[in-house]
C-alpha positions as CSV (number, residue, x, y, z in Angstrom):
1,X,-10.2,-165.4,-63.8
2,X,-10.7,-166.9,-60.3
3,X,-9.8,-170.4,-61.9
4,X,-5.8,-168.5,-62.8
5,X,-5.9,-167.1,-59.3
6,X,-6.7,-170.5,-57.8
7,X,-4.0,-172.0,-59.8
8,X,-1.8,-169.8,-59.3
9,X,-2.5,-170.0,-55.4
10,X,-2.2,-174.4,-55.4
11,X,1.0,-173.9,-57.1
12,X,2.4,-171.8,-54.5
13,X,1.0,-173.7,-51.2
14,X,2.0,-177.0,-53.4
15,X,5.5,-175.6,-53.8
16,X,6.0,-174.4,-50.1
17,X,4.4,-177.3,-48.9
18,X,7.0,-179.4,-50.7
19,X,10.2,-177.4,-49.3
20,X,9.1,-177.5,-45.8
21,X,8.3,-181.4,-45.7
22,X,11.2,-182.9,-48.5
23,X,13.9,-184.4,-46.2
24,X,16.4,-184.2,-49.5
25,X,15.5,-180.1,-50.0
26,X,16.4,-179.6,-46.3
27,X,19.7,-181.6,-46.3
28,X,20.8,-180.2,-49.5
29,X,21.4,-176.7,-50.6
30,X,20.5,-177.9,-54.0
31,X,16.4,-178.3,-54.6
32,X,15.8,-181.5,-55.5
33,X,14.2,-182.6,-59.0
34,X,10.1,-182.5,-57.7
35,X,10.7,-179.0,-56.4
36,X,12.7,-178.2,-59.6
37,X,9.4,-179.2,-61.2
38,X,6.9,-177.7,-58.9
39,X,8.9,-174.2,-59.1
40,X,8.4,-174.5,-62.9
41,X,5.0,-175.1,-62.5
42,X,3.9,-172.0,-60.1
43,X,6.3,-169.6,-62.3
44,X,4.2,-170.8,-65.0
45,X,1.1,-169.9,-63.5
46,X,2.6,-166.6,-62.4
47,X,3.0,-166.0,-66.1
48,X,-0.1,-167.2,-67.2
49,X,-2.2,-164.8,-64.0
50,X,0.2,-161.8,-64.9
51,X,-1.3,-161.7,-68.4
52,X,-5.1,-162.0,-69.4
């Protein structure tokens, strides 16, 4: 269980991380295609931790 929790926690701080540090993110309103993907990957995650 710690192992989906973990996951689920690197996804987050890996998707944040990327919004607060991508120059393209910042200047456009639109995400840009690696935080497209990273979003897809913690909401994937989020499903995976919300059912055992």
């Amino acid at each position: 269980m710690s192992s989906q929790s973990d996951a689920l926690q690197r996804a987050r701080t890996d998707y944040e991380h990327h919004m607060r540090t991508c120059r393209q993110c910042h200047a456009d309103t639109v995400p840009c295609a690696v935080a497209k993907h990273l979003l897809r990957l913690y909401n994937n995650a989020r499903r995976t931790a919300a059912h055992p």
